[in-house]
N, C-alpha and C positions, 0 to 999 in steps of 0.2 A: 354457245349458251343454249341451254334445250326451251322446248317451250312453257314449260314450267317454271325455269328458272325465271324466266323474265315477270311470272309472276311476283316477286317480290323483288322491288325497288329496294335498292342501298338504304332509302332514306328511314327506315321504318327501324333501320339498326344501326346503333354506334359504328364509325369507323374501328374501333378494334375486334368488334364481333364480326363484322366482315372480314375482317383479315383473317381473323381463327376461321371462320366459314371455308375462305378459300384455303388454308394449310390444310385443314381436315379433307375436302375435297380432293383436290390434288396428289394427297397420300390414298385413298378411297377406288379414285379410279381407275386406276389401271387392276385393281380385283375387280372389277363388274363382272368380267367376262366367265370368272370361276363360278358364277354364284349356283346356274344350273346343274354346274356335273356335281357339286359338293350336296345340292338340293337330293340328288336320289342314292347320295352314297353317306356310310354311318360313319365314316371317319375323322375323327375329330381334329380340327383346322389349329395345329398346333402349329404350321408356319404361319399360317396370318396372325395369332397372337407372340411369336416371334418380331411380327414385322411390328405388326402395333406398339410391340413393346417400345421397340428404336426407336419409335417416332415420340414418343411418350405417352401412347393413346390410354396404356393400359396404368398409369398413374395420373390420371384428373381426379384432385380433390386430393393426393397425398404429399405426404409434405418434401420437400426437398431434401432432407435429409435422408428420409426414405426415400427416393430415386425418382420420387412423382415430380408432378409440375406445378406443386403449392396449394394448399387447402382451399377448400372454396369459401370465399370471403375474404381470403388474403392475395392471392394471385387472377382465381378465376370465380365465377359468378354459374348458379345452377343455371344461367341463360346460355352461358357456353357450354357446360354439359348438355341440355339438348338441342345446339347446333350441331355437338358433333354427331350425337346417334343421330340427328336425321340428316344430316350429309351422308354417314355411314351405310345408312341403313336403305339410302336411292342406292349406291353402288351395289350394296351386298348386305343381304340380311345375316349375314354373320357374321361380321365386323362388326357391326351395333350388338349382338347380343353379347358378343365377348367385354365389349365395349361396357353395355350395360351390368354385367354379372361383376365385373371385375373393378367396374371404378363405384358399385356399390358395397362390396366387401375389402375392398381395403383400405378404404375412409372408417369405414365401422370399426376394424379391428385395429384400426392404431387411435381410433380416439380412445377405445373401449376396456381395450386388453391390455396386459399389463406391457410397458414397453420393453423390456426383456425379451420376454413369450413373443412381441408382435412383433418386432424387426423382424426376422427371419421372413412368418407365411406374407408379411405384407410385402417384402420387396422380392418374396415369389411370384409375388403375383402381378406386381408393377411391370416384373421381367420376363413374362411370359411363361414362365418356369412351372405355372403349378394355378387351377384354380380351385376355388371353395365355395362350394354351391351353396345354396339356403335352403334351409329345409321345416318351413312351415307348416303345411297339409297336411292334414291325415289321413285315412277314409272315411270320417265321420266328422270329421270336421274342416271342411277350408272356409267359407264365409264365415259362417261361425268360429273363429279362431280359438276363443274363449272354452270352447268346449273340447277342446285338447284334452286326451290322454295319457301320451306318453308322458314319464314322471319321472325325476334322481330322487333317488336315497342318498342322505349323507353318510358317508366313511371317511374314516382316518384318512387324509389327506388329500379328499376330493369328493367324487361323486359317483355314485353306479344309475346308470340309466337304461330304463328300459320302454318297448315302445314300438309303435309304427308311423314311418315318413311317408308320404306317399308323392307323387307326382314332383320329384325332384330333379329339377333341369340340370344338366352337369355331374352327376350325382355319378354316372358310370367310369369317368373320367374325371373323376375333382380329387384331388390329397386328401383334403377335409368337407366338412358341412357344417356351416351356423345352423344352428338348430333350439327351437325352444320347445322345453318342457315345464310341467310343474313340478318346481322343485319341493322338497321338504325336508327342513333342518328343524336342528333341536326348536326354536322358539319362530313364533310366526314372522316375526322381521328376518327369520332366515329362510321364509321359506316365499312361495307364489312364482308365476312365470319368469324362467330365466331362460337367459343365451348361454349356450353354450357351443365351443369352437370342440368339434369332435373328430380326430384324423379317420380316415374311412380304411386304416388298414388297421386299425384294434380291435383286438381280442374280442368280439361278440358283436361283431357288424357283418350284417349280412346283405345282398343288395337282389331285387329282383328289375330285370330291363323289361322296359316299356317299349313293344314295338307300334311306331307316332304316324299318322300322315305325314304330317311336317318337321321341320326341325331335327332330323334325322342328322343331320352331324354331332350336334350337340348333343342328344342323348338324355332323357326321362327314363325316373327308374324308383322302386319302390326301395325305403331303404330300413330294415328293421335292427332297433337296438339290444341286445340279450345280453343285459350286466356287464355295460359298456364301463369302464373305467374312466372317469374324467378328470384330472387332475385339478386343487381348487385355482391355479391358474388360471387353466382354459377358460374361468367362467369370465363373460363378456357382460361390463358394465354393471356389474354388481348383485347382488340374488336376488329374486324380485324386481328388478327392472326389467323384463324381456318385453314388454306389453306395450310396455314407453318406446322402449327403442322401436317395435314392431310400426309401431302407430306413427312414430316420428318421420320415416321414412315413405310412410306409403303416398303421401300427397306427393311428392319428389315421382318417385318410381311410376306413379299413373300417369304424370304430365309427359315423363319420358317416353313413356308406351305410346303415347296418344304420336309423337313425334316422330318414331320407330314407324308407325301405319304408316303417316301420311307420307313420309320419305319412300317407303314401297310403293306405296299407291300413286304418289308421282313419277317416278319410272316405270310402271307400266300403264300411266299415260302418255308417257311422252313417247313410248315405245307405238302405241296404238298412235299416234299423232302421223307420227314421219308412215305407219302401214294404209293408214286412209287417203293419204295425202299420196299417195304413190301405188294403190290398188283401184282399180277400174272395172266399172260397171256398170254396160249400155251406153259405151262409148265416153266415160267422163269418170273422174277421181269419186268414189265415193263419199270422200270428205263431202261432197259439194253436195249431198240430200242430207233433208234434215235431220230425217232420223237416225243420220250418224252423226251429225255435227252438233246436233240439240245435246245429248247424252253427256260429250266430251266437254259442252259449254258449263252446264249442274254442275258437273263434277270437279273441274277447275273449282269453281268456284267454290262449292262447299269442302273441297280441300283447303282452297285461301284462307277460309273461313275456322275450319279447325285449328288450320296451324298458329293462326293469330289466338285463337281461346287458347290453345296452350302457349305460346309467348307471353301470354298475356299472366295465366298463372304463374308462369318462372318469375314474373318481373315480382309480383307479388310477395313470392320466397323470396328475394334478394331483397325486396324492402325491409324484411320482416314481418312481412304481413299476413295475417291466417290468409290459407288460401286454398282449405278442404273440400269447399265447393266448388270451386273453378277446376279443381284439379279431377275431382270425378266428371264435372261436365265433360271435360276434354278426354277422359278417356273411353266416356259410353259415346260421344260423338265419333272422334277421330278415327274409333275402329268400326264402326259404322259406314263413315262415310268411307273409308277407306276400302273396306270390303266391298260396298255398293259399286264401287268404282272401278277395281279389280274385275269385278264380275261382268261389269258395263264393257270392258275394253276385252274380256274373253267374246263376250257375243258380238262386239264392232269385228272380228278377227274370223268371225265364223267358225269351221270345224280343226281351222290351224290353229285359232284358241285354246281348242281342248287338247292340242298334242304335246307330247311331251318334250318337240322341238325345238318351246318358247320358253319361257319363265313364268308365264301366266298362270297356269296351276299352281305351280310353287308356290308363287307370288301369294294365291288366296290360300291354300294349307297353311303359308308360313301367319299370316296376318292374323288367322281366323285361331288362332294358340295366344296373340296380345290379345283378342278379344274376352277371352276366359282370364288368364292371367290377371292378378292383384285382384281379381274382383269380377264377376261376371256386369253385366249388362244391369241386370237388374239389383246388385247390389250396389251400383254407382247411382242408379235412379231414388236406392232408400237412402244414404247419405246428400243426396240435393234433396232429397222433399222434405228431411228432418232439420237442414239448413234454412229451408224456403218458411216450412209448417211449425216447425218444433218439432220436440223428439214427443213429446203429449201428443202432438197430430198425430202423428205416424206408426204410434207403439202397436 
């Protein structure tokens, strides 16, 4: 048990989430060790979504039919989805991203899309075989969602779409990309923000790569549409609902980010724990001055403290309970505290901190990419103070 673990007592979770706790772990650990070399290399970790696949990792939330391990609400609860990104994501921050990309698009596209159309990409993706990236962002618009560009025109048997994606994770390496635009059909109920499932090898997609600090396996990359064809299949959840689905997910997706940090940021505490505890300085463990011991104490702690705000949001989601505020608290915190903490345990580590020996670089490039993601810092602050104040306070 590391010393992190023993921060959280069994009693605070059901005996069945402890159990899932430990399957996920146990499948988790033995990748720790890759997490470094795959850190400075671009190639993307199609055996670990191979393994994932076996394990079922890359079907949580799809139904058994499809190959997954049961909807959420029926088999597992979003409190189990982030156990496993953050078991995942202490071994290897790329097991949780595959983890996260993959049990967020194919829940969406078998509730969404037509089941014909969806059997196939969903149980591609259950089985490692294929993913499908999301493509929200623009250049002129990512907080601002609303303020989207890219747009389909209706044709005879679908849609033509044109446009710019920008900062799309997976995007270099994905078959397809969910992706919304403003659509526009004959009458206004045909037209407003839609999803649409676009394969990234049609006719008038073009793709520019992003070269990242971090995250370097997985791959960002700008992705532009030039009278893309979309067949009216592909459209996901109906025309005009893209804003609902958009919005429906991000409280879900923040709570998981927040759990993604602190799972990193707990192994490279625990890392810096056992190097204090066995490095020596004027005859005695550095652990034992305070000013190494203080740092590591905050830090436990306002980690405890984060991962509990986001349990605390999941439980919420499983009640059915709104839980829009709690879920940005835990994501403007978690990667906070989690980066504070990263950075704390590079400076307990000294100048073998900064080398590229350790994982502790990584560790803060990979973290400091959840921290912008679904929402920077300060757009988590304007969604709690329009919870706390009104949206009248805060306009």
């Amino acid at each position: 048990m590391s010393a992190t673990d023993a921060l959280h007592p069994p009693v605070l979770f059901a005996p069945e989430h402890e159990e899932f706790a430990q399957w996920v772990r146990e499948f988790a650990a033995p990748h720790a060790e890759s997490y470094l070399e795959r850190a400075h290399r671009e190639e993307f970790p199609w055996d670990l979504a191979e393994k994932m696949a076996a394990q079922g990792l890359l079907g949580l939330g799809v139904s058994e039919e499809n190959g997954g391990q049961g909807r959420i609400g029926e088999v597992l609860t979003k409190t189990h989805l982030g156990i496993a990104h953050e078991e995942l994501a202490y071994a290897n921050f790329y097991l949780s991203q595959l983890a996260y990309t993959n049990n967020l698009t194919g829940p969406l596209l078998e509730r969404f899309l037509a089941p014909d159309v969806a059997k196939d990409w969903v149980r591609g993706i259950v089985e490692g075989r294929h993913v499908v990236a999301l493509g929200l962002t623009e250049p002129g618009s990512g907080s601002d969602a609303m303020a989207m560009r890219a747009k389909a025109e209706k044709v005879d048997g679908g849609w033509k779409l044109n446009g710019e994606k920008t900062s799309i994770t997976f995007a270099p390496h994905a078959k397809a990309m969910i992706t919304f635009v403003k659509a526009r059909g004959a009458t206004p109920e045909e037209s407003g923000v839609t999803a649409f499932l676009v394969p990234l090898d049609s006719d008038g997609v073009s793709m520019q790569k992003f070269p990242d600090a971090g995250w370097k396996p997985l791959g960002r990359a700008g992705v532009f549409l030039d009278d893309v064809f979309v067949p009216d299949e592909y459209v996901i959840g109906g025309v005009g609902n893209g804003f609902r689905l958009v919005m429906s997910e991000f409280d879900y997706t923040r709570s998981v980010i927040g759990l993604m940090s602190t799972g990193v940021a707990r192994n490279a505490l625990d890392i810096t724990i056992d190097y204090v505890k066995s490095r020596k300085a004027f005859g005695k463990p550095v652990a034992s001055f305070q000013g190494v011991s203080f740092p590591i104490a905050e830090n436990a702690t306002k980690l405890e403290a984060a991962r509990w705000l986001t349990y605390r949001a999941l439980s919420l989601a499983d009640a059915g309970r709104p839980f829009t505020k709690e879920a940005a608290m835990t994501k403007l915190y978690a990667t906070d505290v989690s980066l504070q903490t990263i950075r704390d345990c590079i400076v307990a580590h000294g100048h073998s901190g900064f080398a590229e020996e350790l994982p502790l670089q990584a560790m803060l490039r990979d973290v400091s990419g959840l921290e912008i993601g679904e929402g920077t810092p300060q757009i988590q602050k304007v969604v709690i103070g329009r919870a706390l104040l009104g949206r009248e306070a805060t306009a």
